[in-house]
C-alpha positions as CSV (number, residue, x, y, z in Angstrom):
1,X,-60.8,-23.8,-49.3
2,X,-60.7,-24.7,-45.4
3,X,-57.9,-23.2,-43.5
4,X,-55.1,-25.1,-42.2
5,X,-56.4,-26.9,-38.7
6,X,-53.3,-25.5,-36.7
7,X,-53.6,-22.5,-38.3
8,X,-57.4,-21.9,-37.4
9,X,-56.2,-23.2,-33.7
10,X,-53.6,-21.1,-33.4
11,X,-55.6,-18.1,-34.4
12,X,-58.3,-19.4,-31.6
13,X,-55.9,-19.5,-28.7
14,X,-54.4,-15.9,-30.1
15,X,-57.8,-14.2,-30.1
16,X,-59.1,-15.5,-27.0
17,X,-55.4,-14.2,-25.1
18,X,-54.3,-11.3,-26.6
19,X,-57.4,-8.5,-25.8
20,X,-59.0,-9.1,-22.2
21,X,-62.3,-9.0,-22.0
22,X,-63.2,-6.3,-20.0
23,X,-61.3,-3.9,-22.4
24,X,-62.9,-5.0,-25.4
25,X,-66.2,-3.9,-23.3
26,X,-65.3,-0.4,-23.0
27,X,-66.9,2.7,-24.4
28,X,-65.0,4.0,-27.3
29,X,-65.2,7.3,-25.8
30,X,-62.5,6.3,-22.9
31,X,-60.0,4.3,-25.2
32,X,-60.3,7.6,-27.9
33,X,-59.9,9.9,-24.5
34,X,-57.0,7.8,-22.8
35,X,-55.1,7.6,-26.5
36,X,-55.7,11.7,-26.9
37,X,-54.4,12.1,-23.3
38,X,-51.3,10.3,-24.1
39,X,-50.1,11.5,-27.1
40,X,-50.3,15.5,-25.0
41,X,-54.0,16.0,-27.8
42,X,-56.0,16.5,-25.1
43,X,-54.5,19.9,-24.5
44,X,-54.3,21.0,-28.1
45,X,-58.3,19.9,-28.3
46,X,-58.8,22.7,-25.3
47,X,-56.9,24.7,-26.7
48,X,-58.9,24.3,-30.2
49,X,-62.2,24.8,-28.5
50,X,-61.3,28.0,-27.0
51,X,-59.9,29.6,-30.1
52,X,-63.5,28.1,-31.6
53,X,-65.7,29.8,-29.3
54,X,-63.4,33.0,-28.4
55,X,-65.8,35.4,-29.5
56,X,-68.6,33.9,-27.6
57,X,-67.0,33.9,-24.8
58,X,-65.5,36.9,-24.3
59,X,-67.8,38.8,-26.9
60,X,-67.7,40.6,-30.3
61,X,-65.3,43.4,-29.1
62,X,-62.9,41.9,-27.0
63,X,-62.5,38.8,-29.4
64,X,-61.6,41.3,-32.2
65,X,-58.6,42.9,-30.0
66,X,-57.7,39.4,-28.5
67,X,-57.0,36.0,-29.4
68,X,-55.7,32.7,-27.4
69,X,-52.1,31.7,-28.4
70,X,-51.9,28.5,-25.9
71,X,-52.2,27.2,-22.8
72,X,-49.8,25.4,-20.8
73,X,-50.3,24.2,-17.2
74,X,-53.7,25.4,-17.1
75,X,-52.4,29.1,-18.1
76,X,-54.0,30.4,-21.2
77,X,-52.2,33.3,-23.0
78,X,-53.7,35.4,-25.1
79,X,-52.2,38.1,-27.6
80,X,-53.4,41.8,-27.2
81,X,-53.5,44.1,-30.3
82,X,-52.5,47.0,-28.6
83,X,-51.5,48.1,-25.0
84,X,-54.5,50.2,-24.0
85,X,-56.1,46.6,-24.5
86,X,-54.0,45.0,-22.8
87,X,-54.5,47.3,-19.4
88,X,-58.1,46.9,-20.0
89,X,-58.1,43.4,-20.2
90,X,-56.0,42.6,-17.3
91,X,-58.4,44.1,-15.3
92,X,-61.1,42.2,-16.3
93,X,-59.0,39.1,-16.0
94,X,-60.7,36.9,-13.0
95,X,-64.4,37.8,-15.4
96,X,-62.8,36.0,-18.7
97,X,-61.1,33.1,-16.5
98,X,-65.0,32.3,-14.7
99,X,-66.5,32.9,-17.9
100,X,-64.0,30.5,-19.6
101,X,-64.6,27.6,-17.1
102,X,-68.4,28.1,-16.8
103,X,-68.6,28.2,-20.4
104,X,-67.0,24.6,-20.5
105,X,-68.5,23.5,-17.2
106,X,-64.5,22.5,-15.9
107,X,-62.1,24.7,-14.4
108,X,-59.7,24.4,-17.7
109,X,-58.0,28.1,-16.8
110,X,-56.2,28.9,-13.5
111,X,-54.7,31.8,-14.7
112,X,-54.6,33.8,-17.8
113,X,-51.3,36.1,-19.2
114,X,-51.9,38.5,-21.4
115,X,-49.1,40.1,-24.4
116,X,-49.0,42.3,-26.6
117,X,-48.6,40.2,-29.8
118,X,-51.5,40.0,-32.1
């Protein structure tokens, strides 16, 4: 059975208005990326990836007496088991924040707060 002539006319002039064509070129990669960014995902993702790799980042030891809660602004907090930890790991601080953003090849942490929470 044929479709309706208006109808297949109709659905012509619809298709050839309603997407321009240089966004139905794009990478899927961007419009995934633009749609995570706008929904506030793109954050949660980071903040996915460094609970992830925690342990290789800041090794064995410290991931075991650590653990990132969130980050917000660029300002990752992470929980502390207990305050001697939390003295020692403020002093190694600026180390975890480069070893972070080398790590990920992007400065994703300015600033990192530590609590005793964990």
């Amino acid at each position: 059975m044929r479709p309706h002539p208006s109808k297949h006319l109709v659905l012509e002039e619809w298709s050839e208005t309603s997407i321009p064509k240089e966004r139905a070129t794009q990478p899927l990669a961007n419009g995934v990326q633009a749609f995570l960014q706008k929904n506030g995902l793109d954050k949660r993702e980071i903040e996915l990836r460094i609970l992830k790799e925690w342990h290789r980042i800041v090794g064995d030891f410290n991931a075991k007496n650590s653990q990132p809660l969130g980050i917000r602004n660029r300002i990752l907090t992470v929980g502390v088991t207990h305050s001697v930890f939390l003295f020692e790991f403020q002093r190694q601080k600026l180390n975890w924040k480069q070893k972070i953003n080398q790590y990920f090849s992007k400065p994703l942490v300015k600033d990192i707060v530590f609590k005793s929470s964990i």
